[in-house]
C-alpha positions as CSV (number, residue, x, y, z in Angstrom):
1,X,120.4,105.6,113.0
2,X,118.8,103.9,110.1
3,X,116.8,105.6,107.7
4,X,114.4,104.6,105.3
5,X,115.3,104.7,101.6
6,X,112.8,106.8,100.6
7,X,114.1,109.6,103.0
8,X,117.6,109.4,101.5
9,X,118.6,112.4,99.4
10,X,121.8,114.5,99.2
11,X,120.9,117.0,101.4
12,X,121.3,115.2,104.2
13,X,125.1,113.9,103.4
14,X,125.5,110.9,105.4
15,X,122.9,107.9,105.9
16,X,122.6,105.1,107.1
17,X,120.5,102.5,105.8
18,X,119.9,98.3,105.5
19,X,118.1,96.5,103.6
20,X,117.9,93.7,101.0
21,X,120.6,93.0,97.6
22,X,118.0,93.6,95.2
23,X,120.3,93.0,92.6
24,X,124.7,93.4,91.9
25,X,126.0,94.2,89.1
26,X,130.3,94.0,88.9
27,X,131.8,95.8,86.1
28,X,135.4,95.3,87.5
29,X,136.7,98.2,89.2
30,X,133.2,99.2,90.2
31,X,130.0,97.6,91.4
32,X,126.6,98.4,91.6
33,X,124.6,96.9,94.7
34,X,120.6,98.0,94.7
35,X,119.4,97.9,97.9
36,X,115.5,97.3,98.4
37,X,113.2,98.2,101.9
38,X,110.2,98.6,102.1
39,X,109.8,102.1,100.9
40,X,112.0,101.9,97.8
41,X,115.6,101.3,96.3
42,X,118.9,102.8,96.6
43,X,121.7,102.1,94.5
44,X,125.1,101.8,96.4
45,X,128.0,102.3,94.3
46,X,131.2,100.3,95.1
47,X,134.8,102.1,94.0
48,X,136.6,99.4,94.6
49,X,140.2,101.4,94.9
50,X,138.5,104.1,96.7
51,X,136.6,102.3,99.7
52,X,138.3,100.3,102.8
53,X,139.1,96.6,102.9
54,X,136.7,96.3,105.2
55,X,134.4,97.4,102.4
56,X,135.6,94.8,100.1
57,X,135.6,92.2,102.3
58,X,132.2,92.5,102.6
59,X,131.2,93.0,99.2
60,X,132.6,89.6,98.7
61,X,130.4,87.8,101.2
62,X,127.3,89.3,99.4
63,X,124.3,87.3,97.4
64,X,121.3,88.3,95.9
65,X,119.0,88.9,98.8
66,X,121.8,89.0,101.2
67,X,120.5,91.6,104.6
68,X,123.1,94.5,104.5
69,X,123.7,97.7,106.5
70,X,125.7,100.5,105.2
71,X,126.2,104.1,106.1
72,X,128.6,106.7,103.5
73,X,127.9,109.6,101.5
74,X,124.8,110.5,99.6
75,X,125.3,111.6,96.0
76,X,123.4,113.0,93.5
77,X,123.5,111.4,90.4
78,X,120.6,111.2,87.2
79,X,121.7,107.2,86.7
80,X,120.7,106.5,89.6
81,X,117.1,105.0,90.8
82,X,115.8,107.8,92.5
83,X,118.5,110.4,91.4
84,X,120.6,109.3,93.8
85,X,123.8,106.9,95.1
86,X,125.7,106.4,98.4
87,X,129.0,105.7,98.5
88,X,129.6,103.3,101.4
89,X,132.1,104.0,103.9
90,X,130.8,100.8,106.2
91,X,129.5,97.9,104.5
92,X,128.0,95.1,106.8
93,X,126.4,91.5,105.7
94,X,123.9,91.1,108.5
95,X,122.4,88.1,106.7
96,X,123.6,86.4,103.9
97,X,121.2,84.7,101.6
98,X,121.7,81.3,100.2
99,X,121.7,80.4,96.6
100,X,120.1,79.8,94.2
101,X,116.7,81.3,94.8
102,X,113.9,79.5,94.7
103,X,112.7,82.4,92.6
104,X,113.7,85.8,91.0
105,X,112.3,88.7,93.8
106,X,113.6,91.2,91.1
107,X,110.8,89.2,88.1
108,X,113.3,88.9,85.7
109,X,112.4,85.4,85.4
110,X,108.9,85.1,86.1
111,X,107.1,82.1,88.6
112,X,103.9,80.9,88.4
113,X,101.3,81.5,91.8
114,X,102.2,78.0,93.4
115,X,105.7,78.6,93.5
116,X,105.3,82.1,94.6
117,X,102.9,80.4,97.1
118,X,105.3,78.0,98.3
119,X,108.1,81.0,98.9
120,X,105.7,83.4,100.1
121,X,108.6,85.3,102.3
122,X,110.3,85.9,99.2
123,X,107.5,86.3,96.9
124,X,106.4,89.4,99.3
125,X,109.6,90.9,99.1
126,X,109.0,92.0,95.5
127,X,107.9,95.7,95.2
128,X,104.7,94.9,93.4
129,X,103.7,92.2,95.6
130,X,104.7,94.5,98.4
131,X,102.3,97.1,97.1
132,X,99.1,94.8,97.1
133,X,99.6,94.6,101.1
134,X,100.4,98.7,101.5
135,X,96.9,98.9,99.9
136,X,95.1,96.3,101.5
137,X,96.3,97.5,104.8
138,X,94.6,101.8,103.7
139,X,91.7,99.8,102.5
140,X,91.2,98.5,105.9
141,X,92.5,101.4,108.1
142,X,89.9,103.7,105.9
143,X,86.9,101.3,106.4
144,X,87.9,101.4,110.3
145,X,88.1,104.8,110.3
146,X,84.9,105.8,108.4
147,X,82.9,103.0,110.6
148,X,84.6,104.9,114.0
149,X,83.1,108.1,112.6
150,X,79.8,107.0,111.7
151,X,78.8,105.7,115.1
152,X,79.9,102.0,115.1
153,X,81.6,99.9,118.0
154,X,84.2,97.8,116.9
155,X,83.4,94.4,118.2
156,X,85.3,90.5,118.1
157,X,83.3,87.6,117.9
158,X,83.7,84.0,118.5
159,X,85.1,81.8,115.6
160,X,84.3,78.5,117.6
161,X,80.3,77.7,117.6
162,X,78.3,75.2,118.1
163,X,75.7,76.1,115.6
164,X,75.7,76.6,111.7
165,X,75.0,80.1,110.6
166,X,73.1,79.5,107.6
167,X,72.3,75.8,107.9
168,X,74.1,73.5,104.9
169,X,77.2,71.3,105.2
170,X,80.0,74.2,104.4
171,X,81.5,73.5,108.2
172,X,85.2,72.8,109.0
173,X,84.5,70.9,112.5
174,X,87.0,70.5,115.0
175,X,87.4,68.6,118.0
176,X,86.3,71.1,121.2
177,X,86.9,68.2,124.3
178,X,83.5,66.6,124.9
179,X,81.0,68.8,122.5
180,X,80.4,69.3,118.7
181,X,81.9,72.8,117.4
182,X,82.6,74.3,114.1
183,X,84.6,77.2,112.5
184,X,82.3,80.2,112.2
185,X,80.9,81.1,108.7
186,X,80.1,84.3,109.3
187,X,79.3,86.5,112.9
188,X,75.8,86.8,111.7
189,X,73.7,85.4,115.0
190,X,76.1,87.3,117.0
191,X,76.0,90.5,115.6
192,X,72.2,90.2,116.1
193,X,72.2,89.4,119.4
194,X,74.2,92.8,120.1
195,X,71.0,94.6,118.6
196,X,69.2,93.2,120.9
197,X,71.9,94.4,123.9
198,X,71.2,97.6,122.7
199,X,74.9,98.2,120.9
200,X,72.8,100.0,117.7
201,X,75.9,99.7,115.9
202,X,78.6,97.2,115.4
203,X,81.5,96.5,113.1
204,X,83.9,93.8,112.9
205,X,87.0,92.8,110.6
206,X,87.9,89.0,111.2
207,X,88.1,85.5,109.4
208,X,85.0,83.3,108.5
209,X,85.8,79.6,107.0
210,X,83.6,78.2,104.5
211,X,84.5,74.5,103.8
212,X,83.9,74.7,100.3
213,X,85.0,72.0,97.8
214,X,86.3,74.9,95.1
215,X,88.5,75.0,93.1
216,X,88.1,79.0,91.6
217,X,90.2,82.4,91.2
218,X,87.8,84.0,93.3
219,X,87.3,81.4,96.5
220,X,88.7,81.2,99.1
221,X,88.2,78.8,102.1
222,X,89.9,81.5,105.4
223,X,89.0,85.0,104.0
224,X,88.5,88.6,106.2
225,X,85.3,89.4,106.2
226,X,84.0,93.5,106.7
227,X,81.0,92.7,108.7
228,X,78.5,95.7,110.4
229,X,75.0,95.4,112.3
230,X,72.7,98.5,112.5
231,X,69.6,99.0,114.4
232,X,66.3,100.9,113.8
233,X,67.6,100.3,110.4
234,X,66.1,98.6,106.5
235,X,67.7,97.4,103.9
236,X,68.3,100.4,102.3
237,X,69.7,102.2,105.5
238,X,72.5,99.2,105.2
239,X,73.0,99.4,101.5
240,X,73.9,103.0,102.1
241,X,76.4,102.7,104.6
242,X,77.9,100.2,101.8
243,X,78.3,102.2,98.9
244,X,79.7,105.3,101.4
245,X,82.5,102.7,102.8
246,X,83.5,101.6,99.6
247,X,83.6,104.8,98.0
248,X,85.4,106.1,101.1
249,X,87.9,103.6,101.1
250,X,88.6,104.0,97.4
251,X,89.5,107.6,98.0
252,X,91.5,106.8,101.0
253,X,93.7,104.8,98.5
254,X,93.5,107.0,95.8
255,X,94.8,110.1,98.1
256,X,97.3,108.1,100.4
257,X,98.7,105.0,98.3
258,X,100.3,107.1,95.2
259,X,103.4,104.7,95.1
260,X,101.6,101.4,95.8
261,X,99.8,102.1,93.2
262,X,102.3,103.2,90.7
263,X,104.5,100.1,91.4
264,X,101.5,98.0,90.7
265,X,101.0,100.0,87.1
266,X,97.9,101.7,87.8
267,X,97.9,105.1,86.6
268,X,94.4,105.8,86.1
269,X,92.4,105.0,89.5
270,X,88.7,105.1,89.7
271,X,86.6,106.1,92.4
272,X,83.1,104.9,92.1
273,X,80.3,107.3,92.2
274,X,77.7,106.8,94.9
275,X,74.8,106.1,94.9
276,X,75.7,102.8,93.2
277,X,72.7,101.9,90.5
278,X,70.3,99.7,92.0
279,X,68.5,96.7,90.2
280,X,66.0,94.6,91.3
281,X,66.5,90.5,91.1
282,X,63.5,90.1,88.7
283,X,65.6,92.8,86.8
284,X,69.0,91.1,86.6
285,X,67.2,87.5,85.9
286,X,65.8,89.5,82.5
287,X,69.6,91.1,81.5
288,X,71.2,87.6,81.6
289,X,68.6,85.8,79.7
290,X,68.7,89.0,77.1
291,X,72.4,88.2,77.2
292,X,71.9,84.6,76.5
293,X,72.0,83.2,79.9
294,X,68.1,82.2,80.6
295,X,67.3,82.3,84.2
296,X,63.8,81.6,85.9
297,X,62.4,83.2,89.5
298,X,64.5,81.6,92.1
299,X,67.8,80.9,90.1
300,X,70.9,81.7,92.0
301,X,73.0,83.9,89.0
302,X,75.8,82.1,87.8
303,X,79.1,83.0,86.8
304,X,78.3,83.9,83.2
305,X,75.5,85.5,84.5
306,X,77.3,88.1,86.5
307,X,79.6,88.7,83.6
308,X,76.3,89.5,81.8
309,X,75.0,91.8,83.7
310,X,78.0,93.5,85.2
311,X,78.6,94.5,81.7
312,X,75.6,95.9,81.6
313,X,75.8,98.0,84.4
314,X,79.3,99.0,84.0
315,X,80.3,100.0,87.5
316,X,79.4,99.0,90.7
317,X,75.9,98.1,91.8
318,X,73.2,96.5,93.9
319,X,70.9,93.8,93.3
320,X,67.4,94.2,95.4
321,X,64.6,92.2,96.3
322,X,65.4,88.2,96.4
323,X,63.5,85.3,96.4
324,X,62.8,84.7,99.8
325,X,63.9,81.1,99.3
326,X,67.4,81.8,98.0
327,X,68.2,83.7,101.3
328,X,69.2,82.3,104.9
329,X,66.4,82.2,107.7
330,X,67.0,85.8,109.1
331,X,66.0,87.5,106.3
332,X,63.5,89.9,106.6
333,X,60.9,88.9,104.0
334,X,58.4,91.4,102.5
335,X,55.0,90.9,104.8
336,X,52.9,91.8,101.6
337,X,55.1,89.2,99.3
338,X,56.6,86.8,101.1
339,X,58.2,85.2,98.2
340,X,60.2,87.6,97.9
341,X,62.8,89.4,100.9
342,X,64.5,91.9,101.8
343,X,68.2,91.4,100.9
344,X,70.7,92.5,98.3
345,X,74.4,92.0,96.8
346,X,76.4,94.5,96.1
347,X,78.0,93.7,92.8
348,X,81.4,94.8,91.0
349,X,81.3,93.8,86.9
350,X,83.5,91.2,88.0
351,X,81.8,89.3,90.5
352,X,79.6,89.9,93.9
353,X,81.4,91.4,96.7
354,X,79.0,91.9,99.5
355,X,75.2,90.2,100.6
356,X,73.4,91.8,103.5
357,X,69.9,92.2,104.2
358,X,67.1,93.9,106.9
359,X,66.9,90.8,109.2
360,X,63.6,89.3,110.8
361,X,63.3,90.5,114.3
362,X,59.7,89.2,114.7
363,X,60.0,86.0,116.9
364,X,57.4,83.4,115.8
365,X,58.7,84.6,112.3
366,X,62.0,84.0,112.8
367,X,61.3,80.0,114.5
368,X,58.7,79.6,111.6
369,X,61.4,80.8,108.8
370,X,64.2,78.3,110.7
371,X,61.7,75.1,110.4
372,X,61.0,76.5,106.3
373,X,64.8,75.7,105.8
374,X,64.8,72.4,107.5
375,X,67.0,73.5,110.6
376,X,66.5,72.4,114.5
377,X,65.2,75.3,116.0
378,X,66.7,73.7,119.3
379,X,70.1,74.0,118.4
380,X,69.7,77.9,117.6
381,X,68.2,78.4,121.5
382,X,71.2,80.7,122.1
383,X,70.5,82.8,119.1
384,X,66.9,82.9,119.4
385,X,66.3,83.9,123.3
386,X,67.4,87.5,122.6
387,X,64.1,87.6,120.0
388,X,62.1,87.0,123.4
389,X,62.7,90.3,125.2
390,X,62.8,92.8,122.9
391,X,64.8,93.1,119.7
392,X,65.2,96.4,117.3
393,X,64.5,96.4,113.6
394,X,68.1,95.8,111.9
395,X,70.2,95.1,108.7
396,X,73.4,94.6,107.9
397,X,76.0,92.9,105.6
398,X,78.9,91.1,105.1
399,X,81.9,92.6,102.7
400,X,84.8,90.0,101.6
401,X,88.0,92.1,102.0
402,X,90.2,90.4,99.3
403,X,87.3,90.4,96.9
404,X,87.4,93.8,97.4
405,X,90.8,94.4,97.1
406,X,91.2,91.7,94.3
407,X,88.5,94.5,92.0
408,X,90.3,97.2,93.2
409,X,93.4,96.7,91.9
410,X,92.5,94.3,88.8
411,X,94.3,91.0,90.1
412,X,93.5,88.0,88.3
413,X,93.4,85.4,91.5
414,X,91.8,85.8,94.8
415,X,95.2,84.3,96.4
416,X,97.4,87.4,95.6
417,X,95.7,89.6,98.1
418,X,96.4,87.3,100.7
419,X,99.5,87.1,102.3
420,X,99.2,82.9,103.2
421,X,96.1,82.0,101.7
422,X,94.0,78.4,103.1
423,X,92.4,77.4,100.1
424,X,91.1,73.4,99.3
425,X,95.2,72.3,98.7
426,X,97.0,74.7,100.7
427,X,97.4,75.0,104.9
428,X,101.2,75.9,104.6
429,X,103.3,77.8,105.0
C-alpha cells in the first residue's frame, strides 16, 4: 500500500510510494530521481548495475513531472532530503509528462503570475504554492470550528437574487428564464431574515461577486466570504466575536501548519493580541491628514490613507462610528446622532479585511433609510416583511477569506491565495 512521503523512514524497510519527478539528475552509473507528494520529497536513487531491467526500462520513459510508483528499500543516508533514500526494486511510469514545461514547478527559473495563472495545475504543484492552500484550508477549518463552538448554525444561502444588496451597479446579471436576477454581493438580507426566524446565530463560508471594474493586487471579482449574524446582539458584541476568530484562527495555524509555513519561509509567526485597538472614524480621518493625506467628515479612506494609519496602529484594529451616509441602508444609525452609525472595519496595516455593523431592525426606519439611498423599497418586499412581525436587535459582518489569508502569510497579490481566481480578465481555466 502506498505511503505518504513524509511517513518514509528506515525503520520501516520497505515502502511503497508514487508521486511526481520533481527533478533527475544522471551522473552515469547512477541517478537521482526526487519524488514530490503532497507531504514532501524523497530522493530515489537509481544503481544502474544493481536494479532490474525492468527498473531501467522505466527510468528511461521518465520526464520531469512524469507520475511514478515505486516500492524498494529505505535507507538512511545524510545527503539525502529528509535523511533518507529508497532504492527501487519496482519502478512504474503511471503518467508520463510531456515536455517542455510550460514552467519550472521546481522555481529554478522563475514565471511571472499570468503564466503561473494560465498553468495553474502545475503552478500548484510547487511546494510553496502548495503550502498557501494547506493553510488556507486550517484557516477555514479553525473559523468553522470556533463558530460550531460558540453557538452558530452553519447556514447556505442563495447566490441568485433578484435584488441588489447594497444598491449601486456592482451586479454580474444573468439570464434566470423570464425574470431579472443577479449574482449575490453579499448574504446580508438573508442572514437577516434568519434573525428574524429565530436562528440567533448563523455562519456561512461561500462566494459573493462584485462586478467591479478593478484592476488591483487586492481585488477580486469571485472571493469566499466569512459571513456571521448574531441576535440580541451590538456592534461591539460582533466586533468581539471578530477579533476571537481571527486570533483563533491564527493559532490554529501557528500550532497545526509548522511545515506549510516553513516551506513558505516564515519563521517567525505572529499571533495578534486581542482585543484589537479600536479607533473611532473621526479618529482615523485626523491620523491620515497628520500623515499628509487630508480627509474631511464623510471621506471614504483611500489607499494611501490606510497605509497611513495602519502604520500608525501597527497591528490589527477596528475603525468605529461611521458616517451614516457612507454605510448601506441596514445600518443601525446612532438615534442620538444620526449622522453617524453603528458600523466598523476591521483593519490589518495593510488594508481592510472585514466591515460589519449592528443592523436596523426598527421597520419604518429601515423603509425610511432604503428611500435615503435612492432604492425601491418595492423591490426589497421579500427582505423587508420579516421587519413586520417581530425582528431581534442584531449585527454582524462580513470577513474576505483571501484577504485574510493574503495578510497572513505576507503575499504580495490577492490571486495567489486562490486556487483559479475570476478577476476583470480572467474566467479560465
Amino acid at each position: 500500500m502506498r505511503i505518504p512521503i513524509k511517513e518514509v523512514t528506515p525503520e520501516i524497510g520497505t515502502a511503497h510510494v508514487a508521486g511526481w519527478v520533481h527533478e533527475e539528475r544522471d551522473l552515469g552509473g547512477l541517478t537521482f530521481l526526487l519524488v514530490r507528494d503532497r507531504t514532501g520529497i524523497l530522493q530515489v536513487t537509481i544503481p544502474k548495475k544493481k536494479v532490474s531491467e525492468e527498473v531501467l526500462a522505466a527510468l528511461k520513459e521518465i520526464s520531469r513531472e512524469s507520475v511514478i510508483e515505486c516500492t524498494g528499500v529505505v535507507k538512511a543516508t545524510e545527503k539525502a532530503p529528509g535523511g533518507r533514500e529508497l532504492v527501487p526494486e519496482t519502478l512504474t511510469v503511471l503518467s508520463r509528462a510531456a515536455t517542455p514545461l510550460p514552467l519550472d514547478v521546481s522555481e529554478k527559473v522563475p514565471a511571472d503570475l499570468d503564466t503561473r495563472l494560465d498553468n495553474r495545475y502545475l503552478d500548484l504543484r510547487k511546494p510553496r504554492v502548495n503550502a498557501i492552500f494547506q493553510i488556507r484550508s486550517a484557516v477555514l477549518r479553525a473559523i468553522s470550528e470556533y463558530l460550531w463552538d460558540h453557538g452558530f448554525t452553519q447556514t447556505q444561502t442563495p447566490k441568485i437574487v433578484a435584488a441588489a444588496t447594497e444598491g449601486g451597479t456592482e451586479l454580474f446579471p444573468l439570464a434566470y428564464f423570464d425574470k431579472e436576477a443577479f449574482l449575490n454581493q453579499s448574504p446580508q438580507l438573508y442572514k437577516q431574515m434568519l434573525m428574524s426566524a429565530g436562528f440567533d446565530r448563523v455562519f456561512e463560508i461561500g462566494a459573493i461577486f462584485r462586478a467591479e471594474e478593478h484592476n488591483t493586487v487586492r481585488h477580486l471579482n469571485e472571493a469566499t466570504s466569512i459571513d456571521i449574524e448574531m441576535s440580541f446582539a451590538d456592534q461591539e458584541d460582533a466586533m468581539s466575536v471578530l477579533e476571537n476568530v481571527v486570533a483563533y484562527a491564527y493559532q490554529y495555524v501557528k500550532d497545526n501548519c509548522a511545515d506549510a509555513l516553513a516551506a513558505l519561509g516564515i519563521e517567525d509567526f505572529q499571533v495578534p493580541s486581542v482585543p484589537f485597538p479600536r479607533i473611532t472614524y473621526e479618529e482615523a480621518i485626523a491620523i491620515s491628514t497628520e500623515g499628509g493625506e487630508p480627509l474631511v467628515f464623510g471621506d471614504d479612506l483611500s489607499s494611501a490613507s490606510e497605509r497611513i494609519i495602519g502604520e500608525k496602529m501597527g497591528t490589527m484594529y477596528f475603525i468605529t462610528e461611521w458616517p451614516s451616509s457612507t454605510r448601506p441602508f441596514y445600518t443601525m444609525p446612532f438615534l442620538d446622532r444620526p449622522e453617524v452609525c453603528r458600523a466598523f472595519d476591521m483593519m490589518h496595516p495593510r488594508m481592510e479585511l472585514s466591515s460589519g455593523a449592528q443592523r436596523c431592525h426598527i421597520y419604518d426606519l429601515l423603509v425610511s433609510q432604503i428611500k435615503e439611498k435612492g432604492l425601491n423599497v418595492d423591490a426589497f418586499d421579500f427582505y423587508l416583511n420579516p421587519f413586520k412581525y417581530g425582528m431581534p436587535p442584531h449585527a454582524g459582518w462580513g470577513l474576505g477569506t483571501e484577504r485574510l489569508i493574503m495578510t497572513m502569510l505576507g503575499l504580495q497579490n490577492i490571486r495567489e491565495g486562490v486556487l483559479f481566481p475570476r478577476d476583470r480578465h480572467r474566467v479560465s481555466p
